[in-house]
C-alpha positions in Angstrom: 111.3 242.4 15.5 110.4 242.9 19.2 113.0 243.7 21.8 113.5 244.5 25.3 115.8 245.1 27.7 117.5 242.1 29.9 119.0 241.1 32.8 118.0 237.3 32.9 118.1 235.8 29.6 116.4 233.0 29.6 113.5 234.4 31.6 113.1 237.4 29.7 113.7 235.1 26.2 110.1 233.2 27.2 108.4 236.5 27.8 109.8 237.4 24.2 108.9 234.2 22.5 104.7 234.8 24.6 104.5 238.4 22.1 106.1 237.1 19.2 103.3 233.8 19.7 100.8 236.2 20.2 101.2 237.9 17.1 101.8 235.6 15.1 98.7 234.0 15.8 96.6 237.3 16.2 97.6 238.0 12.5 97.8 234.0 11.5 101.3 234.3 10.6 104.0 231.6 10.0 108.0 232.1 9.8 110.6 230.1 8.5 113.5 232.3 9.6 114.1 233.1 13.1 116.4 235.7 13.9 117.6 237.1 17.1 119.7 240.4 17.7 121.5 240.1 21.3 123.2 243.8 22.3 125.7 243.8 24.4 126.7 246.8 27.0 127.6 249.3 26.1 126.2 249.1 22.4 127.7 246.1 20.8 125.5 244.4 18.5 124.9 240.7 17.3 123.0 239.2 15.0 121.8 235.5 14.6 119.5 233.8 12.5 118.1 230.3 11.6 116.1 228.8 9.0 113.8 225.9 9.9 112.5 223.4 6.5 109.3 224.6 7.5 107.1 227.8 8.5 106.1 227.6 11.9 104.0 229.7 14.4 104.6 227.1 17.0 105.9 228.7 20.3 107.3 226.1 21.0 109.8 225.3 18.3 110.1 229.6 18.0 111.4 229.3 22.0 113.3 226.4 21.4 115.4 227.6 17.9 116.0 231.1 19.7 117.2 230.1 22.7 119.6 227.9 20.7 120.7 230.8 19.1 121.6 232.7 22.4 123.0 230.4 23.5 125.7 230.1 20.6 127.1 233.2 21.5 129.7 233.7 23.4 128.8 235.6 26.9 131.2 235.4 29.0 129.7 237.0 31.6 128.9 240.2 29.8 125.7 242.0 30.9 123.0 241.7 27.8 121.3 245.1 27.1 118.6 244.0 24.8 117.4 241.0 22.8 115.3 241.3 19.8 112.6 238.5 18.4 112.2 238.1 14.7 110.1 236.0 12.3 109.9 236.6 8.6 109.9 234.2 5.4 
């Protein structure tokens, strides 16, 4: 799972999605279960995950399914410490 540390989501959610595409594709890997940990300040965790009905290495559709995922969870205006990128299945 990559990670990093945040203070605009959706900007730092497409740098995210750019190293999880590039290695995916370095190692010609596909996922079919995206999962996304969001932590919260000052060290509260969440954890969300998808599966799609296919594997994918598509940036794309990888962006697209985790941003959906962030944006299921309830900010409300809480400052994001980290968000963390996986792909497995």
């Amino acid at each position: 799972m990559y990670s990093m540390a945040v203070s605009n989501g959706e900007s730092h959610s497409s740098r995210l999605t750019t190293r999880r595409k590039a290695l995916t594709r370095h190692e010609q890997l596909k996922g079919l279960v995206i999962a996304l940990k969001i932590r919260f300040r000052p060290v509260e965790t969440h954890t969300r995950s998808r599966t799609l009905k296919t594997p994918t290495a598509s940036d794309v559709e990888i962006f697209r399914t985790a941003w959906s995922l962030v944006q299921s969870e309830p900010w409300d205006g809480r400052p994001v410490r980290l968000i963390g990128l996986g792909i497995s299945g």
